[in-house]
N, C-alpha and C positions, 0 to 999 in steps of 0.2 A: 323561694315561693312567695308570691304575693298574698297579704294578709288579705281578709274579706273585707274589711276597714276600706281599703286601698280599691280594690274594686269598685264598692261602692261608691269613692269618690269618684271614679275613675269616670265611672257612668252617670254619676250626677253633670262633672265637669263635658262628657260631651251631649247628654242633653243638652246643657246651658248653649254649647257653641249651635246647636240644631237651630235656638232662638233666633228671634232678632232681638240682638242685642241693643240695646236705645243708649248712647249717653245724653243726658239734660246738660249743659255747660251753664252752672249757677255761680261763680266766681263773683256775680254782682250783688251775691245775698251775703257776702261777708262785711258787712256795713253795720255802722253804730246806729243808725237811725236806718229803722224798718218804712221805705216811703214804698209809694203805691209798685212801684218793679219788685219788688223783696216780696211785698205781701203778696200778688203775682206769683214768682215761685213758690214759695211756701203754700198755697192756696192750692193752687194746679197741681203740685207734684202731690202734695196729702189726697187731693182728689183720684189723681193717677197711682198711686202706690193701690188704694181700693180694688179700680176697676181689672189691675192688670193681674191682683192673685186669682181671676177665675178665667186667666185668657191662657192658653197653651202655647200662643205664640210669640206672645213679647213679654221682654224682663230691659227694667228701665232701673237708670242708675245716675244720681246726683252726681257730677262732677268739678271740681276747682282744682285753679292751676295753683302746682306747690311752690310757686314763687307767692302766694297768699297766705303760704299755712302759716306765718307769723301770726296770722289774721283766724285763725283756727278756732282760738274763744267765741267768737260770734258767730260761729254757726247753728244756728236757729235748731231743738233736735227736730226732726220732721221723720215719719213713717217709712220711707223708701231708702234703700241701703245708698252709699254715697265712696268716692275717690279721688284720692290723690293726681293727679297726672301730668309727667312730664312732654317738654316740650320737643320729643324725638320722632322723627322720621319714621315711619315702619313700627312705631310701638306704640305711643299713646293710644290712638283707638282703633288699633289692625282688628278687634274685635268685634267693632259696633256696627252696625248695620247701618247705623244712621246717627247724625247727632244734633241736638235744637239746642241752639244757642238762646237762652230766652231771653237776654240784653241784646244789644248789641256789640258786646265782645265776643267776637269769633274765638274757636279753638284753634289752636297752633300743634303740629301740623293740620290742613284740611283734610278731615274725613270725606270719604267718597260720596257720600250723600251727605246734604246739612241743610235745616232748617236754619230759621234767625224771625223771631219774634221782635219787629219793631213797635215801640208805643207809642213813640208820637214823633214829627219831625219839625216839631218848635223851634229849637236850635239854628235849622235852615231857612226855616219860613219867616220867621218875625228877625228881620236884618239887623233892625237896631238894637235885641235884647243881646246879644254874644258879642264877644270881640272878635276883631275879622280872625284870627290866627285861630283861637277856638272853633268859629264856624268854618274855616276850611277842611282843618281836619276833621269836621263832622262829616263835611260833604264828603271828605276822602272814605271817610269810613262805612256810610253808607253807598256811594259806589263800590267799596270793597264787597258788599250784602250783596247787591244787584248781579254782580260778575261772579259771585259764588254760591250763593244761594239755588237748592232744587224748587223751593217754595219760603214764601216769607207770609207768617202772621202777625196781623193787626186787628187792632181790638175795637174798629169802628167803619162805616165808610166813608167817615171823614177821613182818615187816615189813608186809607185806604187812594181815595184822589188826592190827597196831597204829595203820594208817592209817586202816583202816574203821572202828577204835573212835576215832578219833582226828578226823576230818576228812570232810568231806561230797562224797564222792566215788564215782562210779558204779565198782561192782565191776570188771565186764567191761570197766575200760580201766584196770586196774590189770596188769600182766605180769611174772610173777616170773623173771627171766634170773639164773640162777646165777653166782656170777665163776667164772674159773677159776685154774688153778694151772700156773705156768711150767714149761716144760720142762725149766728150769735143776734144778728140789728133785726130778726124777727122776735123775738123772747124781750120775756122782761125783764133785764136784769136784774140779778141778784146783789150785785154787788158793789161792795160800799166804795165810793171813789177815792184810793189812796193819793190824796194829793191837798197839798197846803191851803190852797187856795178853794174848797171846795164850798166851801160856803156861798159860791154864788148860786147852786142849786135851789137855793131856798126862794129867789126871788125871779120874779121870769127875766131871759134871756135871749139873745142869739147868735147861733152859732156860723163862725166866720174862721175861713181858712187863711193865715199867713203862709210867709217865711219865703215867700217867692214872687216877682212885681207879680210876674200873670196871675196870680193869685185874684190880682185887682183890690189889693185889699186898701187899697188908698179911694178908690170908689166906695167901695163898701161904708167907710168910714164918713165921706161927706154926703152919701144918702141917709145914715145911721144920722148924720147931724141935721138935716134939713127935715127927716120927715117927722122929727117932733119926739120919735120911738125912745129917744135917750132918758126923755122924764120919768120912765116907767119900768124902762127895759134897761139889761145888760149889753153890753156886745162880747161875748167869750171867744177870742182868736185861738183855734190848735194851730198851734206851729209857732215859730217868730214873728217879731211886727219889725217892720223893713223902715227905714230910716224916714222914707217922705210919711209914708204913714205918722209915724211916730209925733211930725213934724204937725201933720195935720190934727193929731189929737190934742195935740198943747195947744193948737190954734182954737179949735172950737170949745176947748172948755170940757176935752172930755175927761179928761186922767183918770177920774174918778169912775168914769162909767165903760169904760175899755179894759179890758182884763187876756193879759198872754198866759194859757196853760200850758204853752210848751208842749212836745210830741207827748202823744199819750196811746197807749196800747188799744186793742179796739176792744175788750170787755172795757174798758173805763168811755171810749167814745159810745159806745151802746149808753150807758148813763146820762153822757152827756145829751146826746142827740133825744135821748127819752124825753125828757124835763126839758126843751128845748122849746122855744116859741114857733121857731123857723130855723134854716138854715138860708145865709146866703150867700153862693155860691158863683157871681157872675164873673167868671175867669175869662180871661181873653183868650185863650187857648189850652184846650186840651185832649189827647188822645183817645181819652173817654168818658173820665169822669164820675168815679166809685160815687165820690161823695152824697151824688145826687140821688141815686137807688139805694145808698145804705140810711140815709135821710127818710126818703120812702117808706122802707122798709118799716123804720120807726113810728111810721105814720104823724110826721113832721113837716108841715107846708115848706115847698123850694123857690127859689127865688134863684132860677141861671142865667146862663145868658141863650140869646136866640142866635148866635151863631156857630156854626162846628161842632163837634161832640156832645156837648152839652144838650143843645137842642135834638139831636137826633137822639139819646139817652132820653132826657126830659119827654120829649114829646106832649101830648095833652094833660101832662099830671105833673107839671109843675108849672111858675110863672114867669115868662121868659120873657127875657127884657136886655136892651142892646146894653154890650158891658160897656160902650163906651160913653153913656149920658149917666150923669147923676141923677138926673130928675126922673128917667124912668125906673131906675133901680128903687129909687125913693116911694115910685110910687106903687112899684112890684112890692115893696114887705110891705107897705101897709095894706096891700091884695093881696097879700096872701097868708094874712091874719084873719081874712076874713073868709079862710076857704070852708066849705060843711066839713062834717065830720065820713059824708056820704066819701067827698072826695079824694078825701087822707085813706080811704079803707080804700079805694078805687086804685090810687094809688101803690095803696102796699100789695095790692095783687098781681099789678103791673111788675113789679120789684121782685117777685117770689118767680117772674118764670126765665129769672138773671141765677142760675146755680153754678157751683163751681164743677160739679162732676159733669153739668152739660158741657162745660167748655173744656173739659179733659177729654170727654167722647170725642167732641168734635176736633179734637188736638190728635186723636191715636185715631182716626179717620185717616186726617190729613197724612201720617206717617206711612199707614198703609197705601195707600194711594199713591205715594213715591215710593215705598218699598217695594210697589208690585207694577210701576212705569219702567 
């Protein structure tokens, strides 16, 4: 005789199969350093764990492949239940109705239906930052998206044409979902910046992104030198400072006035960006470009560039300027020290209607829309 225990799971378990079942393939969020693809999932999927306890029709579920679970410690804890799975025929996701790969590593085997969230195609596009063997199999691997994919999101329309010049892919299953921007870089921080070096808060600053060339942060450094802002100002790098850089601060004298604080969490970038003079931001390429809206957010003048993501982000609330001249970027911060305070609050309004739950709506949109083609 079957206990009632047993029954009831029995009928939990085939409700669950009635679902659509979703897997997330998050395998990219197993990484020691949380960069904008990790915050991405972590963002989305805490957004989507919310919206889906009051849907009756979908149950979503984090997955990684257990050739990673060596990698098991860094998984970030986040709100939505999460799996194992191997890489067998007829088992890993015979379950799922569907599955979004939010990187682009595909699941092995393919699920019947699959998403694949691409963020930017840098890698393909700028010929001389990769080496030819890296950028091939990039190219292989997004033709492998293009040939499998029911639909692919991107987080811009820049992106968005850079696929269609890029890759042989039907427009109408291309969907540009904006990211969004934490509620944390609205508020005012609370909190005290655990980090060594924290004492340049005291003194004004700006805040400048390394640890990658398109960063641009070799620009950044000889507009920071020409337009005079050293005598007064800090320049605070998140992330690393990359060799030529390095090379240029010893050139102009700056040692003293250039400061690397290495990755930092975003309650401590909230801090930073608060107390911040500016941010500036003229990257040569980017998918989309948090920094610019969580800068915003803080009600903190930008300084991007006017081409690609950035400038479509930016739009009329920041100061955009070609990343590839010195002397414009030079003369972007010292305009945009001088923005009102009218325009910083203009700005952060602009910023607030970037949410992460909008882009999870418009993500479990997207799902149904192939689940029901």
């Amino acid at each position: 005789m079957i206990s009632d225990n047993k029954k009831q799971q029995r009928k939990i378990s085939k409700k669950l199969l009635m679902k659509n079942k979703i897997g997330l393939e998050a395998s990219s969020l197993l990484a020691h350093r949380l960069s904008g693809i990790q915050r991405y999932i972590i963002e989305l999927s805490a957004s989507m764990a919310s919206l889906v306890e009051s849907d009756p029709d979908i149950i979503i579920e984090l997955c990684y492949k257990i050739s990673r679970i060596r990698k098991s410690y860094l998984r970030p804890e986040t709100r939505m239940p999460y799996r194992w799975y191997w890489p067998v025929p007829g088992f890993s996701f015979k379950n799922h109705k569907l599955v979004h790969a939010l990187d682009t590593t595909l699941p092995w085997p393919l699920p019947n239906k699959l998403v694949c969230t691409i963020h930017d195609l840098f890698s393909i596009i700028v010929e001389d930052y990769s080496k030819e063997r890296f950028r091939k199999n990039k190219i292989r691997s997004y033709q492998r998206i293009a040939e499998n994919c029911d639909a692919i999101v991107v987080p811009s329309n820049t992106t968005k044409q850079d696929l269609l010049n890029n890759l042989d892919y039907p427009e109408d299953r291309i969907f540009v979902v904006p990211h969004g921007v934490s509620p944390l870089f609205f508020q005012k921080s609370k909190q005290d910046l655990n980090h060594e070096k924290k004492e340049f808060l005291k003194q004004p600053y700006i805040v400048a992104f390394g640890g990658r060339e398109r960063k641009n942060l070799s620009g950044v450094v000889k507009a920071f030198s020409d337009s005079g802002l050293a005598e007064n100002h800090l320049l605070v790098v998140i992330g690393g400072i990359e060799t030529e850089a390095s090379f240029l601060i010893k050139d102009n004298g700056l040692k003293n006035k250039v400061l690397s604080v290495g990755n930092v969490s975003d309650t401590h970038l909230v801090e930073i960006y608060r107390k911040a003079s500016m941010l500036c931001f003229p990257s040569l390429y980017e998918g989309f470009g948090l920094p610019v809206l969580e800068a915003m957010a803080a009600e903190v003048p930008v300084v991007t560039s006017n081409i690609g993501a950035t400038a479509e982000v930016g739009l009329n609330n920041a100061v955009l300027v070609n990343p590839k001249s010195v002397s414009e970027i030079s003369i972007g911060m010292k305009n945009a020290l001088k923005l009102s305070k009218n325009k910083l609050k203009q700005a952060r309004e602009y910023a607030k209607g970037f949410t992460w739950e909008k882009t999870a709506r418009q993500t479990l949109t997207i799902y149904k829309t192939i689940l029901n083609s």
